[in-house]
PAVO-305434 format. One record per residue (C-alpha): residue in three letters; z, y, x; residue number from 1. Coordinates in steps of 0.02 Angstrom, whole numbers, plus 32768, in hexadecimal, padded with zeros to 4 digits. Example, Ala and Ser with C-alpha at 12.3 -4.5 7.8 and 13.67 -1.06 7.14 Angstrom:
// PAVO-305434
 type   c3   c2   c1 seq
  ALA 8186 7F1F 8267   1
  SER 8165 7FCB 82AC   2
END
This chain:
// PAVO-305434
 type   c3   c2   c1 seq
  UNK D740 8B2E 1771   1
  UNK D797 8BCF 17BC   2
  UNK D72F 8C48 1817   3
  UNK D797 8C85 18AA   4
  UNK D784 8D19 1903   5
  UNK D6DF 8D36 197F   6
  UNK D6F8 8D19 1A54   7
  UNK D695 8D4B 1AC5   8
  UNK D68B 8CB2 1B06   9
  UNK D6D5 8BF7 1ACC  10
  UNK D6F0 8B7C 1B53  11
  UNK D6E0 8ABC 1B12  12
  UNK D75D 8A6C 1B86  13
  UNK D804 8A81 1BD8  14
  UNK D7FA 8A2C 1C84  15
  UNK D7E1 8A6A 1D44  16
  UNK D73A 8AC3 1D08  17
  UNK D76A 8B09 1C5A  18
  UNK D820 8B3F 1C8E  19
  UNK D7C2 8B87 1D34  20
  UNK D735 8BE0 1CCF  21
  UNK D7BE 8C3B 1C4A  22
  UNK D82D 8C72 1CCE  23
  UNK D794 8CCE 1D2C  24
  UNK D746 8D17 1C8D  25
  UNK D7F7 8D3E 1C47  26
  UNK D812 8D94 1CFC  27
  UNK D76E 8DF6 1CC9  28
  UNK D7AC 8E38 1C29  29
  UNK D73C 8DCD 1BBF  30
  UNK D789 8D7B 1B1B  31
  UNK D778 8CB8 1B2C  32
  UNK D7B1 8C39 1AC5  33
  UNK D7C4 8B8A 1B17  34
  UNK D7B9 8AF3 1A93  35
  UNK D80D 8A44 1ACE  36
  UNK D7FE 89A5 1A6B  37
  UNK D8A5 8962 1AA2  38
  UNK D960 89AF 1A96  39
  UNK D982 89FE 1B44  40
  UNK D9CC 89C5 1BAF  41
  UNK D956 8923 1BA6  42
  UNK D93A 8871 1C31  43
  UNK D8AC 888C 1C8F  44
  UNK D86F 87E2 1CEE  45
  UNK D842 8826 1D91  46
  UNK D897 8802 1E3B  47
  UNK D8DE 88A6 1E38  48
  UNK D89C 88F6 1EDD  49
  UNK D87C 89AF 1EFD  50
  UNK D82B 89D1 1FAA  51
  UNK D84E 8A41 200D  52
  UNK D7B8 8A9E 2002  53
  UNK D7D5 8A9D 1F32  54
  UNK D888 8ACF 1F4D  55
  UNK D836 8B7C 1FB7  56
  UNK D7D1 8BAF 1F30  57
  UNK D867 8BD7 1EB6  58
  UNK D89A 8C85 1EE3  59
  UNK D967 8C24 1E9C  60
  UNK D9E2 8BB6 1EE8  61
  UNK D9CB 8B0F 1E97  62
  UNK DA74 8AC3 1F04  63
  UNK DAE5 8ABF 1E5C  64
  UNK DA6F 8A39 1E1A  65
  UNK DA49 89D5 1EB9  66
  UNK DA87 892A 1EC5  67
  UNK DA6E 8910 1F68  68
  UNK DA0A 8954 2019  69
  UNK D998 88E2 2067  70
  UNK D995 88F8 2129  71
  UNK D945 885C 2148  72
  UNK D8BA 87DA 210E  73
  UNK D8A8 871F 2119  74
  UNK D80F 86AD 2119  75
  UNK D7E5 85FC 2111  76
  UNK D764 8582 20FB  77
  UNK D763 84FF 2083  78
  UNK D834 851C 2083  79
  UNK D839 84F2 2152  80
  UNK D879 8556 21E1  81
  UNK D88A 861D 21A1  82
  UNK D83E 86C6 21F5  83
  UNK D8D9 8747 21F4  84
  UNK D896 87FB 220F  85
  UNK D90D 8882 2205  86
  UNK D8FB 8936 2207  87
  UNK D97F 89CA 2223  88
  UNK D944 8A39 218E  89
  UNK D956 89EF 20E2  90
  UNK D8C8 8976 20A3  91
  UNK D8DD 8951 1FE7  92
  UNK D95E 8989 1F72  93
  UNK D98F 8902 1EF9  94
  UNK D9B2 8930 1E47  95
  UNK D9BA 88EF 1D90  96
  UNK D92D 893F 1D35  97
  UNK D98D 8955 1CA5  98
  UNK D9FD 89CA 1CEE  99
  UNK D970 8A1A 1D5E 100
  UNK D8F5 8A3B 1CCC 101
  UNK D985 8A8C 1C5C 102
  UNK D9BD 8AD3 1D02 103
  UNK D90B 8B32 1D1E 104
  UNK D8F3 8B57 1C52 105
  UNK D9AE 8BBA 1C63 106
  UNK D962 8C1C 1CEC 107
  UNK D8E1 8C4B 1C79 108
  UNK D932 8C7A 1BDE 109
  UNK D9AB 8CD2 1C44 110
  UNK D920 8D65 1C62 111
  UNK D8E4 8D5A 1B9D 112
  UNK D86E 8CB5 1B7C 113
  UNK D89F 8C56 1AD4 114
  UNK D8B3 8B93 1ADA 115
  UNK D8AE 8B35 1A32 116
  UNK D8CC 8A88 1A5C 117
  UNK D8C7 89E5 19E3 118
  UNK D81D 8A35 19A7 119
  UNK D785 89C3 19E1 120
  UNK D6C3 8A13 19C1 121
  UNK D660 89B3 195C 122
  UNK D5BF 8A28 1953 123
  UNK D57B 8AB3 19AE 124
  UNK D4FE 8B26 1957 125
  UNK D496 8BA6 19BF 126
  UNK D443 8C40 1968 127
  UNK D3F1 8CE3 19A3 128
  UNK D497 8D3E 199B 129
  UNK D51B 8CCB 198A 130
  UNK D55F 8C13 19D4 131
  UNK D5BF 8BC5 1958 132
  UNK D626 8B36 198B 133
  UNK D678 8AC7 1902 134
  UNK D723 8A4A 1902 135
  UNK D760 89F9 1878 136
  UNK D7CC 8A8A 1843 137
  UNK D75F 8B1F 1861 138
  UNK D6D4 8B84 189C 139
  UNK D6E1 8BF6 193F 140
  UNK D66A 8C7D 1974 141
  UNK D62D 8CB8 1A1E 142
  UNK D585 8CEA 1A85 143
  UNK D58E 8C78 1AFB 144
  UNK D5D8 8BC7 1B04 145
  UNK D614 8B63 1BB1 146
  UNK D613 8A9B 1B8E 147
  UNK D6B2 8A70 1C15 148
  UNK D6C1 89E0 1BB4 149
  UNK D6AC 8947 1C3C 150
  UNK D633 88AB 1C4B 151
  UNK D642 88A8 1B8B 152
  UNK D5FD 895D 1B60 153
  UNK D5F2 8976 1ABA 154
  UNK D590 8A26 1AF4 155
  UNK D51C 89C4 1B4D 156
  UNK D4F6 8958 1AC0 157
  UNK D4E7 89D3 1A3E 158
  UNK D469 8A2B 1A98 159
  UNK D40A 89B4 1AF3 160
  UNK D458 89DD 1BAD 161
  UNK D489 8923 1BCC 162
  UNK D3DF 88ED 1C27 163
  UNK D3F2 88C1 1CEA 164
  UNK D498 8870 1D03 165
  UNK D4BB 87D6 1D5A 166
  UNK D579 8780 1D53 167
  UNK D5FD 8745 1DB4 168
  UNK D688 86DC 1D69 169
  UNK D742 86F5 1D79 170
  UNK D7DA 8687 1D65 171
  UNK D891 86CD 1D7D 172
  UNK D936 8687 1D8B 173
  UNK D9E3 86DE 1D89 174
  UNK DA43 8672 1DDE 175
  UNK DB0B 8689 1E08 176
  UNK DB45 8620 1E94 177
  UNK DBF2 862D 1ED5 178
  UNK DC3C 86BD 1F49 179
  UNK DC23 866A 2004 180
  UNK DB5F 8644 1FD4 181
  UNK DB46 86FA 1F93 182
  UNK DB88 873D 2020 183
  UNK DB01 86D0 2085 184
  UNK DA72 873F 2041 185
  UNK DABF 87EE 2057 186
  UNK DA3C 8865 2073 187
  UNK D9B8 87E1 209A 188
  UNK D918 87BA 202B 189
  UNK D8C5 86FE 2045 190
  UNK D802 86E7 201D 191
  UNK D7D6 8637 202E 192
  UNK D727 8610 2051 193
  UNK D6BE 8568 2038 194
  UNK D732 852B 1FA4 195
  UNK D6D8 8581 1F18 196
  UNK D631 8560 1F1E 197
  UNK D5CA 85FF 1F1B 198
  UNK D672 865C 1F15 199
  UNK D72E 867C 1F58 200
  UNK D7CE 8656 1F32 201
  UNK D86D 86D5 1F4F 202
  UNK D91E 86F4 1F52 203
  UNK D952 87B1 1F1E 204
  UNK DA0A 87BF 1F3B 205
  UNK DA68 882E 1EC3 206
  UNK DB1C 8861 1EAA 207
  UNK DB64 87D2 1E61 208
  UNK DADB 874A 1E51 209
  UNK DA2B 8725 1EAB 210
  UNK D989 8748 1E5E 211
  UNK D908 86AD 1E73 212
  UNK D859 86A6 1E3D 213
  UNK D7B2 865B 1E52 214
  UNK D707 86A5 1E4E 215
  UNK D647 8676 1E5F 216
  UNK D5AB 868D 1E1D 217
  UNK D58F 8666 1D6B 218
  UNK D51A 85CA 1D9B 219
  UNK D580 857D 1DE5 220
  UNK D62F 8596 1D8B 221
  UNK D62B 84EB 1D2B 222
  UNK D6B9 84AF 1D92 223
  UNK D70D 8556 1DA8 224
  UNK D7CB 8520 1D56 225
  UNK D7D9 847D 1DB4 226
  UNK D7A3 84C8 1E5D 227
  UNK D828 8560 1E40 228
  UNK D8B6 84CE 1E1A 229
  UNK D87E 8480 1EC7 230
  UNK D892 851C 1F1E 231
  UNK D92B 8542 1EB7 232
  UNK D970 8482 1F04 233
  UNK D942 84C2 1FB0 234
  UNK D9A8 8534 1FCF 235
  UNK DA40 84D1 1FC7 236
  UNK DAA9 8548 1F73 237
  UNK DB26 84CD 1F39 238
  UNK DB6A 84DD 1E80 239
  UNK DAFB 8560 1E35 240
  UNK DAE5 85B4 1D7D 241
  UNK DA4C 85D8 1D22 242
  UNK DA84 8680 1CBB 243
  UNK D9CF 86B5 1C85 244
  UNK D918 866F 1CA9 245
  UNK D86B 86AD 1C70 246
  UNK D7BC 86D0 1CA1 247
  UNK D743 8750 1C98 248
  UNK D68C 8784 1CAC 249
  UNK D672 87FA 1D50 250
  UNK D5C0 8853 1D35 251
  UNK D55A 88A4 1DC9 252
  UNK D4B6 88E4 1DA9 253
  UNK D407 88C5 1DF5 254
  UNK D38D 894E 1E20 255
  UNK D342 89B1 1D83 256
  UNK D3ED 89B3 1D36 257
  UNK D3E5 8A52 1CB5 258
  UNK D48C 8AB0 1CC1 259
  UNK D47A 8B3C 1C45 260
  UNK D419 8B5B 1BAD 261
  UNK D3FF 8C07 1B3B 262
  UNK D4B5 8C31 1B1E 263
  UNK D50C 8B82 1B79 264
  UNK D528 8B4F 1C13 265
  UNK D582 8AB9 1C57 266
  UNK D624 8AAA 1CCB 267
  UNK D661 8A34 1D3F 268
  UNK D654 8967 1CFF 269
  UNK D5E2 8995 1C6E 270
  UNK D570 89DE 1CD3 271
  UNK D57C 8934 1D3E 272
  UNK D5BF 899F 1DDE 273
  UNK D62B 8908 1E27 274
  UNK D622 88E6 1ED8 275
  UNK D5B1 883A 1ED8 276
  UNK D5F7 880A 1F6A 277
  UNK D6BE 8820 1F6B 278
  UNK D6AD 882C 1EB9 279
  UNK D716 88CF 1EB9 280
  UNK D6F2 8957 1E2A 281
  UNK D77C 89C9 1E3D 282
  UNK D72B 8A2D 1EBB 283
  UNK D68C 8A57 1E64 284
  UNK D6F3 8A71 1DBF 285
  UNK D73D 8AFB 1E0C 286
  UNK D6A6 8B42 1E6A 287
  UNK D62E 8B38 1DD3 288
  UNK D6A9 8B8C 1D7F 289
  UNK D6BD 8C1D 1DE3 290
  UNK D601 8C16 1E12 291
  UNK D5F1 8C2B 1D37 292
  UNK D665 8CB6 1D17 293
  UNK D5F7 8D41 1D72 294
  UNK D569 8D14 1D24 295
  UNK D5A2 8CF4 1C94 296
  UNK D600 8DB1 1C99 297
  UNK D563 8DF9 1CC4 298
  UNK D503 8DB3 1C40 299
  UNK D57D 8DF2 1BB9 300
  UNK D561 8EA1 1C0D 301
  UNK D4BE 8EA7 1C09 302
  UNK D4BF 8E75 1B4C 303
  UNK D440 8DDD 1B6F 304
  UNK D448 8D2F 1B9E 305
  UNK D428 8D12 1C49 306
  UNK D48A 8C82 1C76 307
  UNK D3E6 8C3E 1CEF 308
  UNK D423 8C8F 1D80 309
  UNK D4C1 8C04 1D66 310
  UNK D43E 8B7E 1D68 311
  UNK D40A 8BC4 1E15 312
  UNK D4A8 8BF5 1E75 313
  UNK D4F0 8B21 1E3A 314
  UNK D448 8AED 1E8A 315
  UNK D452 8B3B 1F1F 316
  UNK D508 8B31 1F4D 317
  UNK D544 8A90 1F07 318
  UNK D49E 8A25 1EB0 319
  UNK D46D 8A33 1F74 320
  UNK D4F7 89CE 1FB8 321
  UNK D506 894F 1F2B 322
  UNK D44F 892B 1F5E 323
  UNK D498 8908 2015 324
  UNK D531 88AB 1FD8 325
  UNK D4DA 8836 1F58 326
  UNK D458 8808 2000 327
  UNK D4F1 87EA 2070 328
  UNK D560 8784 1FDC 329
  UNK D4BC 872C 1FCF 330
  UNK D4C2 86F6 207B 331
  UNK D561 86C7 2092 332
  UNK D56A 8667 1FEB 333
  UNK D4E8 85E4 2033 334
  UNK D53F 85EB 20DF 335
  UNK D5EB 85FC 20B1 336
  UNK D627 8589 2148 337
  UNK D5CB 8607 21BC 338
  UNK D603 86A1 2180 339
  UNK D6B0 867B 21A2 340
  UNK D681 8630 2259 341
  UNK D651 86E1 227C 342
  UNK D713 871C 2269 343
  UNK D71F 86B0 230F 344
  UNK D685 86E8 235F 345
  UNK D6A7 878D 235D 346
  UNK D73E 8812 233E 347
  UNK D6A6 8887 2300 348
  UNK D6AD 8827 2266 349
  UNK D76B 8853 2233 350
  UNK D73E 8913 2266 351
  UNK D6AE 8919 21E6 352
  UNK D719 88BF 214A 353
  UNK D7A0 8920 2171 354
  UNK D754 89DD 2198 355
  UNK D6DB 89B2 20E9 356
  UNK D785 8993 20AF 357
  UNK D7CD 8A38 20BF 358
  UNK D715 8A95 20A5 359
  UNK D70F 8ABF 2163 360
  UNK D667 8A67 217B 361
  UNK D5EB 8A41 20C7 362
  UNK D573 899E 20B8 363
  UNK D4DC 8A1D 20FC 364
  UNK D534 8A2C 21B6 365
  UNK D55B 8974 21B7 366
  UNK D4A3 894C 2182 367
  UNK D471 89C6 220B 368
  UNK D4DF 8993 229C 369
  UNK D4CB 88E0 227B 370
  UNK D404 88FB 2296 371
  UNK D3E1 88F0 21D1 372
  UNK D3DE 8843 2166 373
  UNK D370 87E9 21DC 374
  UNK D403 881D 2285 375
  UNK D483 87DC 220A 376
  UNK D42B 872C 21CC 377
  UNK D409 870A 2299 378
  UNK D4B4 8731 22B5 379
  UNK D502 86AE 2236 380
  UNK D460 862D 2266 381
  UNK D49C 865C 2329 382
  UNK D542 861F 22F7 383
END
């Protein structure tokens, strides 16, 4: 093996968090290496939406890799009569994570972090001076290391950081359909509720084809592919293509969940950050990652590990509203027929999806101004 030169800090991953992470340590003047198992630009399975309120925590323009803006969101139930909310600011931006990860990963080399793709870790070794993390083709150096590397962490695993995750389950379709039925989902995301079981189903438009997936809780996934075909046969789209399909594991952690360790800490999906209830991890990517690079900067300063404080700031500003989120998915997976009903009940409803959307409002003032869990539960029971 070929001992390369020492970082101050290697990144394992090159997604939303690691890309994120690099840029904001780069932007610090700290030498960080990022290490990515596949060639960049890579497929990402993912529905491809960045929020609005993800989109305002870059401090760049993302428009030159946006596929399309979502102004407006459609519901069902069980594939029936839809829910159209619309909203005068943009929503979602709709993008191909191939190009958005690479996209994000430019922005950071750009102001000095190195990217060695095609080079996947096999072993991470901790000592009192020292993290040594291993591929198949050589050994790299730093004093701290930051596991970015999704519901899969290798990070996590090699250091025991992979306790207190539960999982979601993903399918995704890239579908082209012709012109006149693209044009029918311009700047309009559909969630369909009731036809998954324990999960939704939804149709991400992009540039030149639609983005369809599935997703529910792991339990109950064992007829996950035929229920996305049914919704796929739903929509009526006429002759259709399947370019690309696949699945993936979407982790979300439970409370205790252990985010750093001595010289590690963990980023985005491998430290099981996803959204339980939209099933959205883009957001907290980003945020952990920005919420990392301080601390992790000020650790390197004072010439000691304190990466705790991380472990703190992730609990208080985004472990509290998973907690919130994973209560309400809970809910309104068992009453999924009810949830939706409330879109009717009340134009309240809309205003809370859609200012959580954009980060106007967080899960903490909709808790709050519902009258907590128990104002929310009589409200659907009301119903």
């Amino acid at each position: 093996m070929l001992l390369k030169q020492s970082y101050d800090v290697i990144v394992v991953g090159a997604g939303p968090a690691g890309a994120t992470v690099a840029y904001e340590l780069a932007k610090r003047g700290i030498g960080v290496l990022v290490l990515e198992k596949e060639k960049l630009p890579r497929y990402k399975c993912c529905a491809g939406g960045v929020t609005g309120k993800a989109a305002k925590l870059l401090d760049f323009d993302i428009s030159e890799v946006v596929e399309d803006v979502i102004y407006e969101l459609s519901f069902t139930f069980n594939l029936g009569s839809p829910y159209l909310g619309q909203h005068s600011q943009p929503l979602i931006y709709t993008v191909m994570r191939d190009v958005f990860d690479y996209f994000l990963v430019e922005r950071a080399q750009q102001l000095g972090a190195v990217l060695i793709d095609g080079q996947k870790v096999t072993q991470i070794q901790v000592s009192d001076d020292w993290v040594e993390v291993s591929t198949a083709d050589n050994i790299f150096r730093s004093r701290l290391v930051v596991g970015a590397d999704g519901a899969y962490s290798v990070v996590a695993r090699e250091l025991g950081m992979g306790r207190s995750i539960e999982y979601l389950v993903g399918i995704e379709s890239e579908i082209v359909v012709p012109e006149e039925e693209l044009a029918k989902w311009k700047s309009r995301v559909h969630i369909d509720l009731g036809c998954i079981p324990g999960g939704y189903a939804w149709v991400f438009p992009k540039r030149n084809h639609l983005s369809i997936g599935a997703g529910c809780l792991v339990s109950k996934a064992r007829h996950l592919n035929r229920r996305h075909q049914k919704f796929l046969n739903s929509l009526s789209m006429g002759n259709y293509t399947i370019a690309r399909s696949s699945s993936h594991l979407i982790p979300t952690c439970t409370k205790g969940r252990l985010v750093w360790q001595d010289k590690a800490l963990l980023l985005g999906d491998a430290a099981g950050l996803t959204d339980p209830l939209t099933g959205e991890g883009i957001h907290n990517a980003i945020q952990s990652a920005q919420l990392a690079a301080p601390v992790i900067e000020n650790s390197l300063l004072e010439g000691k590990v304190g990466l705790q404080d991380y472990q703190q700031i992730v609990e208080r500003k985004i472990m509290s509203e998973l907690r919130i989120a994973r209560t309400l998915s809970r809910n309104f997976v068992r009453f999924p027929r009810l949830a939706f009903g409330m879109f009717n009940q009340s134009d309240g409803v809309w205003r809370a999806i859609s200012n959580l959307t954009l980060g106007e409002i967080d899960y903490a003032a909709v808790k709050g101004k519902a009258g907590g869990f128990k104002g929310i539960l009589n409200r659907l029971l009301r119903f």
